[in-house]
C-alpha positions in Angstrom: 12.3 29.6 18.1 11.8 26.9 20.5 11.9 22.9 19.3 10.2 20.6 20.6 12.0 16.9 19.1 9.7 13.5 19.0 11.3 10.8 20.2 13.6 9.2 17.3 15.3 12.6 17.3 15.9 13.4 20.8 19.6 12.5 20.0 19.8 15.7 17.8 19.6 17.6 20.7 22.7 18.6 22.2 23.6 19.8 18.6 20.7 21.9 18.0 21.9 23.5 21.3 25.5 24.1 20.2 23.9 25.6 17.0 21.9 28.0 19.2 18.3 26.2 19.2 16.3 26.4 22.7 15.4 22.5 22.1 13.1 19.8 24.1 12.4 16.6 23.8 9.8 14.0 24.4 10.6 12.4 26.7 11.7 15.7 29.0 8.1 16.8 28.8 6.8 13.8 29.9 5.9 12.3 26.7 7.8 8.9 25.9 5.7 6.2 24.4 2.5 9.1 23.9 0.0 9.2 21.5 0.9 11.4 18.6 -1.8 13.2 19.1 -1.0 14.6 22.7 2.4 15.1 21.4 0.9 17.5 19.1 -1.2 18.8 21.6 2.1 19.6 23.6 4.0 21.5 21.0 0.8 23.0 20.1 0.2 24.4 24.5 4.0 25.4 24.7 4.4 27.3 21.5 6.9 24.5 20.1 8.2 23.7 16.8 8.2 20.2 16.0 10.8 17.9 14.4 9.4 14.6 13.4 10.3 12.0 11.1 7.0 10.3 11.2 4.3 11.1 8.3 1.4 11.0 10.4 2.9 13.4 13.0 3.6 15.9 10.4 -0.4 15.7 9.0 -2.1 16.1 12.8 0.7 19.2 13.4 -0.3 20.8 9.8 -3.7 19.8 10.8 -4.1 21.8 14.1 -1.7 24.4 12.9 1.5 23.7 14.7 4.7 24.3 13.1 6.3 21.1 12.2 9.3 19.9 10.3 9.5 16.7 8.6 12.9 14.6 8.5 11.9 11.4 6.6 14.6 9.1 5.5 14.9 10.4 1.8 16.2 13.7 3.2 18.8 12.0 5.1 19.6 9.6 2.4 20.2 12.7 0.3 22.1 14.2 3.0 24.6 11.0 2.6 24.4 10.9 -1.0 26.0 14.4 -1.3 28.4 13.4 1.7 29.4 10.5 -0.2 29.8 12.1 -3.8 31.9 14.4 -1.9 34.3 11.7 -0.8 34.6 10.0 -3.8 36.8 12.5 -5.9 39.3 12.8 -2.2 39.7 9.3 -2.0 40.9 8.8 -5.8 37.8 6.9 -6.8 35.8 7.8 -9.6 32.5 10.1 -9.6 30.3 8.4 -7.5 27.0 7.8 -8.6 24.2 5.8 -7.2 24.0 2.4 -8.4 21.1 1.6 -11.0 19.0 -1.5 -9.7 19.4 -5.1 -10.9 15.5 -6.1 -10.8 12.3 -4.3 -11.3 11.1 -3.9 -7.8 8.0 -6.3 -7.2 4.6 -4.4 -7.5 1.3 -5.8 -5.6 -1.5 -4.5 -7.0 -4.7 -3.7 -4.8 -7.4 -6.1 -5.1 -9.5 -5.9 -8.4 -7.2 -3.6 -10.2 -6.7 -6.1 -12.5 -2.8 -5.8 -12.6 -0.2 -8.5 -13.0 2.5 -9.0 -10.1 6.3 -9.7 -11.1 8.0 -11.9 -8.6 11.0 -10.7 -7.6 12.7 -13.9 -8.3 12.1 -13.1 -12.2 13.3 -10.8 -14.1 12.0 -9.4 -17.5 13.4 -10.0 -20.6 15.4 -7.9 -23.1 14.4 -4.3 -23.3 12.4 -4.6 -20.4 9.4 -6.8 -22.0 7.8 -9.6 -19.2 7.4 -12.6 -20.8 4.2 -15.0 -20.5 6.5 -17.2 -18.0 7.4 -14.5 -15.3 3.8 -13.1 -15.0 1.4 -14.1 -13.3 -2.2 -13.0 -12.8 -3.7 -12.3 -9.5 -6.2 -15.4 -8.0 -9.4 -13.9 -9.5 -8.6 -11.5 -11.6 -8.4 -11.8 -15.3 -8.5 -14.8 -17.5 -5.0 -15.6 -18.2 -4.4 -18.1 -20.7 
């Protein structure tokens, strides 16, 4: 199997090799700075497989049939996750486990959904109830009182 890597991953490729991969890059086929789409078009005339971490990239390979893997940054923050819980009972500390956040994260609702937006400067109250004073409604949308 051949690999063809976009451009954010072109550093992977000397280890791909050692592992036994017949890998290109981007940028040897001419590529850097291209539109996805001829990027696509590339893998698709050489008979590559393509390593992406970019969404869009993935859909136009899936789209005109081209095998594709997507590496997006949840898989690598996995990938450290697991490194780190593996760390954690070595070095003496206790079971590592991600930390649980703070704050609600702010949500920005789409115009005329009618939703309310928490700053991220507030915080709601106890058990997790938003208060009249940290909500607020969106300009032209909903009475509020």
């Amino acid at each position: 199997m051949r690999i063809l890597l976009d451009e954010m991953y072109s550093g992977l490729k000397p280890f791909l090799r050692l592992l036994g991969w017949e890998v290109r890059t981007v940028e040897e086929e001419g590529l850097r700075g291209a539109e996805d789409e001829q990027v696509v078009e590339q893998a698709a005339r050489r008979g590559l497989v393509l390593v992406t971490q970019e969404q869009r990239v993935h859909e136009l390979a899936r789209l005109r049939g081209v095998p594709c893997v997507l590496v997006g940054f949840g898989d690598i923050a996995r990938i450290v996750h697991e490194k780190l819980r593996e760390l954690a009972p070595a070095s003496g500390a206790a079971e590592a486990s991600p930390p649980k956040p703070a704050l609600p994260v702010a949500r920005y609702p789409e115009r005329g959904s009618g939703g309310v937006v928490v700053s991220p400067r507030e915080s709601p109250g106890p058990r997790g109830r938003v208060y009249r004073s940290s909500v607020r409604r969106r300009k032209g949308l909903g009475a509020g009182r």
